[in-house]
The first five atom37 places (N, CA, C, CB, O) and aatype in JSON, in Angstrom:
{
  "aatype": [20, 20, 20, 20, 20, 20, 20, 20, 20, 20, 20, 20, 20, 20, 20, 20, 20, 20, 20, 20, 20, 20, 20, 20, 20, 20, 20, 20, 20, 20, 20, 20, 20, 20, 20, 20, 20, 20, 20, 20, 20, 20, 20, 20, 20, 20, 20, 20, 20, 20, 20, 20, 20, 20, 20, 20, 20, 20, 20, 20, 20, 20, 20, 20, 20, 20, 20, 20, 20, 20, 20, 20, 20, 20, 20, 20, 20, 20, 20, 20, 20, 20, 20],
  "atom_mask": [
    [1, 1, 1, 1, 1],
    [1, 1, 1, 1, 1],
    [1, 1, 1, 1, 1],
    [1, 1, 1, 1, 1],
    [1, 1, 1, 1, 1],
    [1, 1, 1, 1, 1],
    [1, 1, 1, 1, 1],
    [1, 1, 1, 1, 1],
    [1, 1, 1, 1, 1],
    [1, 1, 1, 1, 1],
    [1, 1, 1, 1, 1],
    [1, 1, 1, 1, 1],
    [1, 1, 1, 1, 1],
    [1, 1, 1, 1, 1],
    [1, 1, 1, 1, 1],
    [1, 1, 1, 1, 1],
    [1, 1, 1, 1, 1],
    [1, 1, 1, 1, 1],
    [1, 1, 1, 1, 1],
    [1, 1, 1, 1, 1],
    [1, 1, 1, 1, 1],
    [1, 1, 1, 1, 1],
    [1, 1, 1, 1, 1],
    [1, 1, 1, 1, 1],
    [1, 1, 1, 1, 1],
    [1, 1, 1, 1, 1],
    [1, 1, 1, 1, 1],
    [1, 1, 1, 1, 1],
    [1, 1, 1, 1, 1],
    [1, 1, 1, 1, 1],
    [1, 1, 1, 1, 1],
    [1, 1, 1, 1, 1],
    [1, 1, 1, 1, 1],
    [1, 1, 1, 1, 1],
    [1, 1, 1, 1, 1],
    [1, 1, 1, 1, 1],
    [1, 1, 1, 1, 1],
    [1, 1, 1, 1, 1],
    [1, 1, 1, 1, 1],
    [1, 1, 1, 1, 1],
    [1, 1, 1, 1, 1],
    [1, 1, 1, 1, 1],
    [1, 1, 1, 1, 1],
    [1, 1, 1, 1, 1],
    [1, 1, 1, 1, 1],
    [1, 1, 1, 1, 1],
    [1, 1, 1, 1, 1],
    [1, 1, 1, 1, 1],
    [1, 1, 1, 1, 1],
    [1, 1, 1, 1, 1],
    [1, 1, 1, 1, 1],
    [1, 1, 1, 1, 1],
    [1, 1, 1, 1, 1],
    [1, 1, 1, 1, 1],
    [1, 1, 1, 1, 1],
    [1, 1, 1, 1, 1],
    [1, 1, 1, 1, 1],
    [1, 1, 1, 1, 1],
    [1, 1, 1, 1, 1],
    [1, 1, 1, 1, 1],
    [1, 1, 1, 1, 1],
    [1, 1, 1, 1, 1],
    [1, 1, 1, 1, 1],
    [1, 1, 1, 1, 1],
    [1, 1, 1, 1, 1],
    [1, 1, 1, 1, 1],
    [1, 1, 1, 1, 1],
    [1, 1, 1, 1, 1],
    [1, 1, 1, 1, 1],
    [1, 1, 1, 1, 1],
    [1, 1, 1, 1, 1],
    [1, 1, 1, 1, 1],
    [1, 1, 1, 1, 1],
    [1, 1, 1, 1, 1],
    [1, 1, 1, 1, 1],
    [1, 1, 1, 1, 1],
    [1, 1, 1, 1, 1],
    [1, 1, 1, 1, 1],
    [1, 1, 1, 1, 1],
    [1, 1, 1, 1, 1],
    [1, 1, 1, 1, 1],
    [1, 1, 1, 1, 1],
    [1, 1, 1, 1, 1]
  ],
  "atom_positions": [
    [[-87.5, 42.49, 54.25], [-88.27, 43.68, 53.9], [-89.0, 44.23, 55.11], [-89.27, 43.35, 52.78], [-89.3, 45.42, 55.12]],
    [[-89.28, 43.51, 56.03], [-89.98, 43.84, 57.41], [-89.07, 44.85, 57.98], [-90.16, 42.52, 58.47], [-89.42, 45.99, 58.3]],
    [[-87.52, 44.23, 58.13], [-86.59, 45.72, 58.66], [-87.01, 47.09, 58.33], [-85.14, 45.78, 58.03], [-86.94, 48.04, 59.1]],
    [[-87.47, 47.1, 57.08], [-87.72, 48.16, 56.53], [-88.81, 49.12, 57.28], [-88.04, 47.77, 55.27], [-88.72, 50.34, 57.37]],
    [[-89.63, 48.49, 57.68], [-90.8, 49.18, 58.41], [-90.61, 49.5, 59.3], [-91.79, 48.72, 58.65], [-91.44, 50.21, 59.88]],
    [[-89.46, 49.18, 59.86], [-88.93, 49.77, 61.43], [-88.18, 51.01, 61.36], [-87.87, 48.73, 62.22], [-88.27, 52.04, 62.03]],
    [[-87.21, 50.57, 60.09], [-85.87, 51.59, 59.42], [-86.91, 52.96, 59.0], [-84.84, 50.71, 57.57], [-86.37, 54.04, 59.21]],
    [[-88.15, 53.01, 58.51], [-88.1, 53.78, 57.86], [-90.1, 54.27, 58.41], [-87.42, 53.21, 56.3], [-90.72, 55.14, 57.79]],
    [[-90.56, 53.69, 59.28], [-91.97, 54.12, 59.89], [-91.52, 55.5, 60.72], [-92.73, 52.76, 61.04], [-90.37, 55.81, 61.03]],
    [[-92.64, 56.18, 60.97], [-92.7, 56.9, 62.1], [-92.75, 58.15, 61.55], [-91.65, 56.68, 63.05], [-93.39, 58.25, 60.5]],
    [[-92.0, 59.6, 62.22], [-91.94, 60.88, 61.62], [-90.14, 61.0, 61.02], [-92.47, 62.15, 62.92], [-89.63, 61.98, 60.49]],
    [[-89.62, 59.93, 61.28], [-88.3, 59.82, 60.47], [-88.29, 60.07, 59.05], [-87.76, 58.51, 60.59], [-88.9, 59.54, 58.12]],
    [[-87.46, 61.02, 59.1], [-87.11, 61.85, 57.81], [-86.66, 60.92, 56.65], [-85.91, 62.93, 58.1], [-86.72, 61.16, 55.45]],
    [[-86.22, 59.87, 57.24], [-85.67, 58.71, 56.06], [-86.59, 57.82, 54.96], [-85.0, 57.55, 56.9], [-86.21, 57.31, 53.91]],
    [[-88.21, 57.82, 55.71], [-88.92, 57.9, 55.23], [-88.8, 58.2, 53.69], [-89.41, 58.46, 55.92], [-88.89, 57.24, 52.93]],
    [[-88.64, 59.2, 53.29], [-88.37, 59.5, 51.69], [-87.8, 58.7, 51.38], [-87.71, 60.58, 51.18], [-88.25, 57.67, 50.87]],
    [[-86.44, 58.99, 51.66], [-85.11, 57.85, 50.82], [-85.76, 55.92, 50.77], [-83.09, 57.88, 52.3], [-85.48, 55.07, 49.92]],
    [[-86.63, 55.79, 51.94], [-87.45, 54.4, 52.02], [-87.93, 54.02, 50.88], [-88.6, 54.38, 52.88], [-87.89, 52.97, 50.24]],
    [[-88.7, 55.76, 50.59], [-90.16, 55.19, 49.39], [-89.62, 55.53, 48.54], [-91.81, 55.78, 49.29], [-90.3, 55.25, 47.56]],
    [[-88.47, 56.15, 48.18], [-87.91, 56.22, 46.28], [-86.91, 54.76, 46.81], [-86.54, 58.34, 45.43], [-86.23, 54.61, 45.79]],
    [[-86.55, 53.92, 47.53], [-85.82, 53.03, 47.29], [-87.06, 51.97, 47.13], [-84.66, 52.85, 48.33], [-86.86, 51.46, 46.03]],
    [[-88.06, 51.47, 47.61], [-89.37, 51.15, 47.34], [-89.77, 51.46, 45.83], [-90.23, 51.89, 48.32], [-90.32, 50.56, 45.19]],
    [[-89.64, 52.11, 45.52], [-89.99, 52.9, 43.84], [-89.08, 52.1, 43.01], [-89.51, 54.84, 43.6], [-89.49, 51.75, 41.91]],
    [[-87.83, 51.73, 43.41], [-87.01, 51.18, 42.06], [-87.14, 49.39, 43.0], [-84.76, 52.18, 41.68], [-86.52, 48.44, 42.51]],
    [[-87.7, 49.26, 43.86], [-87.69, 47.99, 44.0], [-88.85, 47.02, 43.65], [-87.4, 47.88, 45.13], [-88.74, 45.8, 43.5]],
    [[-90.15, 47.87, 43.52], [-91.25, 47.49, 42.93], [-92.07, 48.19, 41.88], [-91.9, 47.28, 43.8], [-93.24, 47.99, 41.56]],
    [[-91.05, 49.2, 41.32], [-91.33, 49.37, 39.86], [-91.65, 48.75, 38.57], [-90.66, 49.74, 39.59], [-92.18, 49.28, 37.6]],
    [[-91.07, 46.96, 38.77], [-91.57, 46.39, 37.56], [-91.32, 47.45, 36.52], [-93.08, 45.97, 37.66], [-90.52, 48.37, 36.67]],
    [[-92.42, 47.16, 34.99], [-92.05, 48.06, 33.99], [-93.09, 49.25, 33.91], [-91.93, 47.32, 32.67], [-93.56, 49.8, 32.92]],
    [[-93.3, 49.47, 35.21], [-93.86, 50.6, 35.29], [-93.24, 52.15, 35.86], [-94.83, 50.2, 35.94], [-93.81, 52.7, 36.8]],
    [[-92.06, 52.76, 35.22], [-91.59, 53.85, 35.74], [-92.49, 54.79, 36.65], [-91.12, 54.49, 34.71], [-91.93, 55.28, 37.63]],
    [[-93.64, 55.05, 36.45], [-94.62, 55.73, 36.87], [-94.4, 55.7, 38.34], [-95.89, 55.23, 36.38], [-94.61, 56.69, 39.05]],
    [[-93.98, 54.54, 38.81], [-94.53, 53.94, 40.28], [-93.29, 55.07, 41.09], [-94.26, 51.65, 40.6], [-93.51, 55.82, 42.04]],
    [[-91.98, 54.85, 40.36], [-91.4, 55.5, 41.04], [-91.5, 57.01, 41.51], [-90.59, 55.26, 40.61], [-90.85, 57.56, 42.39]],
    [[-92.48, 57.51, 40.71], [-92.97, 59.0, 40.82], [-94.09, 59.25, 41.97], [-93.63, 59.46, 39.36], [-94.29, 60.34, 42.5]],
    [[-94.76, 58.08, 42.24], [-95.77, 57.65, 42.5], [-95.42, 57.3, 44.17], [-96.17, 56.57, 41.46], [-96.26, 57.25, 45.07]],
    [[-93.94, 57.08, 44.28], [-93.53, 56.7, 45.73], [-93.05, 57.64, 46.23], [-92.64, 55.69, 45.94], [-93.21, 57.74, 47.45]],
    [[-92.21, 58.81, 45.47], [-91.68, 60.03, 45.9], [-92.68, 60.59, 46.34], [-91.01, 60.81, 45.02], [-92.61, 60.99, 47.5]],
    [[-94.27, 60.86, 45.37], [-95.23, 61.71, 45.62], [-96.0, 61.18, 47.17], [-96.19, 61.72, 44.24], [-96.46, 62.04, 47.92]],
    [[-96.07, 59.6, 47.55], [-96.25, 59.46, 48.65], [-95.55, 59.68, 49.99], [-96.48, 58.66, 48.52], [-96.02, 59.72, 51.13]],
    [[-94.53, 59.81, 49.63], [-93.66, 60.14, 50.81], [-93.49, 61.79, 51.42], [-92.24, 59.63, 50.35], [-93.0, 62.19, 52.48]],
    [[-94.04, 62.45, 50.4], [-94.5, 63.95, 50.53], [-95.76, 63.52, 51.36], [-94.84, 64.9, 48.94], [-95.73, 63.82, 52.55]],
    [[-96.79, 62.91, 50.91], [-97.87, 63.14, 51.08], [-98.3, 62.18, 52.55], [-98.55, 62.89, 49.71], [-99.2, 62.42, 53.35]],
    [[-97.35, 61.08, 52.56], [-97.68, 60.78, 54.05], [-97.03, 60.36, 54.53], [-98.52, 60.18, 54.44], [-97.03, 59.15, 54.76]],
    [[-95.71, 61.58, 55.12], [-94.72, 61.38, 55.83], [-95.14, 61.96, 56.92], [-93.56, 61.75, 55.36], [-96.06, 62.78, 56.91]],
    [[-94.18, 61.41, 58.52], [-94.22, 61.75, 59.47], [-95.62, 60.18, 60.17], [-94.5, 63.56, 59.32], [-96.07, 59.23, 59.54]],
    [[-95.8, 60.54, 61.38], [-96.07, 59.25, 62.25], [-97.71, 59.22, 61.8], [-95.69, 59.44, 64.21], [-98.38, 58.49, 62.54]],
    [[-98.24, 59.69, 61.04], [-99.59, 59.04, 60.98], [-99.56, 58.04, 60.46], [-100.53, 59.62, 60.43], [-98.92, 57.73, 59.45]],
    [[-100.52, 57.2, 61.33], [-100.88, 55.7, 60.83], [-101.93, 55.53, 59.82], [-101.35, 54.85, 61.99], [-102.46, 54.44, 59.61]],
    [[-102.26, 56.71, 59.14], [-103.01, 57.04, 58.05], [-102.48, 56.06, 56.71], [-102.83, 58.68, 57.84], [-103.13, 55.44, 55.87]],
    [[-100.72, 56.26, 56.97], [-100.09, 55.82, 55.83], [-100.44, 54.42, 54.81], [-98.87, 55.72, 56.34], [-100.05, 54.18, 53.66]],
    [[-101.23, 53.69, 55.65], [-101.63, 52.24, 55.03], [-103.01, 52.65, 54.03], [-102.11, 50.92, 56.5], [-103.55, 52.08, 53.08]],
    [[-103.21, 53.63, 54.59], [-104.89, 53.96, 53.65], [-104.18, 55.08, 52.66], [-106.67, 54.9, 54.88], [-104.73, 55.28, 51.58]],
    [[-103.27, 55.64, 52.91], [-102.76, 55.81, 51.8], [-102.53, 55.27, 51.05], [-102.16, 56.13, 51.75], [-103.23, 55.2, 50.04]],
    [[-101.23, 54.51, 51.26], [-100.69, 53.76, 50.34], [-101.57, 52.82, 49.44], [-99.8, 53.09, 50.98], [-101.26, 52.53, 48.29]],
    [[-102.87, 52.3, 50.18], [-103.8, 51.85, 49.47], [-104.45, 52.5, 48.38], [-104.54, 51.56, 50.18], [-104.63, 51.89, 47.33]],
    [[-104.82, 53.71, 48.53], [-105.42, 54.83, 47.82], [-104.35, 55.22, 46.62], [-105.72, 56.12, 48.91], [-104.86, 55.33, 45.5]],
    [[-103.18, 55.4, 46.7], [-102.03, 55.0, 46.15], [-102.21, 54.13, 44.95], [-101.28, 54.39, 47.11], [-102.33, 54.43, 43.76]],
    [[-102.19, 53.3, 45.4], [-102.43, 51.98, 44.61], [-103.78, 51.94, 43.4], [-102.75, 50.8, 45.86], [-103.74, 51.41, 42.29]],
    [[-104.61, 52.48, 43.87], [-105.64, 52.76, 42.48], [-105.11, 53.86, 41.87], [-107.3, 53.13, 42.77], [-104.88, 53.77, 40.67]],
    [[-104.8, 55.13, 42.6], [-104.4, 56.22, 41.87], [-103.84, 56.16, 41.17], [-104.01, 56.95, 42.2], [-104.34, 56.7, 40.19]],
    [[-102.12, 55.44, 40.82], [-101.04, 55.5, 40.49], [-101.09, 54.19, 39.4], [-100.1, 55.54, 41.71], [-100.42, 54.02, 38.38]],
    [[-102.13, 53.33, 40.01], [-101.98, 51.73, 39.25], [-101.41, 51.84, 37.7], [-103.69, 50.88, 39.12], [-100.5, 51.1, 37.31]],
    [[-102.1, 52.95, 36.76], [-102.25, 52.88, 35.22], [-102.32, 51.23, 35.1], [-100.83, 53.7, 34.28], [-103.14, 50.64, 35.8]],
    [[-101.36, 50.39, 34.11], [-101.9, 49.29, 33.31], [-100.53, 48.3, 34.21], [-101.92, 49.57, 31.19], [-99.74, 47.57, 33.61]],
    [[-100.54, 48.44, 35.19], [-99.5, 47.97, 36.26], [-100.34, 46.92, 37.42], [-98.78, 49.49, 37.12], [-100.17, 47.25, 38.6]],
    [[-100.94, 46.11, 37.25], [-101.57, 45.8, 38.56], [-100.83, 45.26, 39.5], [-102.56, 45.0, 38.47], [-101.4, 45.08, 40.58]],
    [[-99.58, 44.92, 39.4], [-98.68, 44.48, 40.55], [-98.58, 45.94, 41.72], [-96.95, 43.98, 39.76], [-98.37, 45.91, 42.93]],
    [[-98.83, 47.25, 40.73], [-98.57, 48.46, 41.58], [-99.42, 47.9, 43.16], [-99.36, 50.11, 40.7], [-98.9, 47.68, 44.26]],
    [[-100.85, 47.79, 42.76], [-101.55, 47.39, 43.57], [-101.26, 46.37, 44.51], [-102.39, 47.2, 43.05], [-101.72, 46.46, 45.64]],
    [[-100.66, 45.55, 44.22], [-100.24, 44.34, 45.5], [-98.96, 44.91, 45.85], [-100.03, 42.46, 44.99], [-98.65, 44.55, 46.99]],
    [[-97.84, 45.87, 45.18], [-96.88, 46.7, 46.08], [-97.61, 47.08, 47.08], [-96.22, 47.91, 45.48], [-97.62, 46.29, 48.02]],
    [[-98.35, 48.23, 47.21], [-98.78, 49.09, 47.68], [-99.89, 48.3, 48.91], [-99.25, 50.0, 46.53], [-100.24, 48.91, 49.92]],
    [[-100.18, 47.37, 48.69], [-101.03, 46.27, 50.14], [-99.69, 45.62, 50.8], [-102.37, 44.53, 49.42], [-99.53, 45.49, 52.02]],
    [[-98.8, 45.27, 49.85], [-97.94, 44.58, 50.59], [-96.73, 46.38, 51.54], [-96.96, 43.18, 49.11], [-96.02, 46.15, 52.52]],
    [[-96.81, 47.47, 51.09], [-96.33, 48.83, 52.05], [-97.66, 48.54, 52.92], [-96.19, 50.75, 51.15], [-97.2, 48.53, 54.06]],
    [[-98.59, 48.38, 52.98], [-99.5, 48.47, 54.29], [-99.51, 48.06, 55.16], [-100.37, 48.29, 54.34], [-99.91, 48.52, 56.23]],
    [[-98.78, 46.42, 54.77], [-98.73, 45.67, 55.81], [-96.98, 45.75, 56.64], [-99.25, 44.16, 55.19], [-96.74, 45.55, 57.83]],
    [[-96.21, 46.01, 55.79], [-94.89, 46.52, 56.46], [-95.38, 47.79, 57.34], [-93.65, 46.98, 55.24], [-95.58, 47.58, 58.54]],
    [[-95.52, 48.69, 56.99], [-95.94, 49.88, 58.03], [-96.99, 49.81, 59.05], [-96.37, 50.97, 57.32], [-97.21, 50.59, 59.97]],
    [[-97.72, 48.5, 58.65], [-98.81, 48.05, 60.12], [-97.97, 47.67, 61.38], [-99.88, 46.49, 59.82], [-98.54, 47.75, 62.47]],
    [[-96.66, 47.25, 61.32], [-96.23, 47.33, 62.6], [-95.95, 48.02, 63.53], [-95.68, 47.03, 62.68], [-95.76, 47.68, 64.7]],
    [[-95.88, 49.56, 62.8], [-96.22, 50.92, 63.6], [-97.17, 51.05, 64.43], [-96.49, 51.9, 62.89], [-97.35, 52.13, 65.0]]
  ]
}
């Protein structure tokens, strides 16, 4: 999963396709999440290293009755901290 942060950090456009493949990989039974990963990848694509405080912020926003959303979304912080 670490590849991933390399494959898909930075202002690389692939980025998207990352976080909806992220969406069906830590969706659990929460469909939501996957809406929830598209909407982040709008919202913090391209090279800011902002993306970890997103994705954190993410993680309460999006949680509803899902709390694994929340340890997804720490465990995207720490893949994209190698940026």
């Amino acid at each position: 999963m670490r590849k991933i942060g390399f494959v898909c950090a930075g202002d690389s456009p692939s980025f998207i396709v990352c976080a909806a493949f992220l969406g069906f990989v830590c969706a659990g039974d929460s469909p939501s999440f996957i809406v929830c990963a598209a909407f982040l990848a709008f919202f913090c694509a391209g090279d800011s290293p902002t993306f970890i405080v997103c994705a954190a912020f993410l993680g309460f926003v999006c949680a509803g009755d899902s709390p694994s959303f929340i340890v997804c979304a720490a465990f995207l912080g720490e893949i994209f901290a190698c940026q």
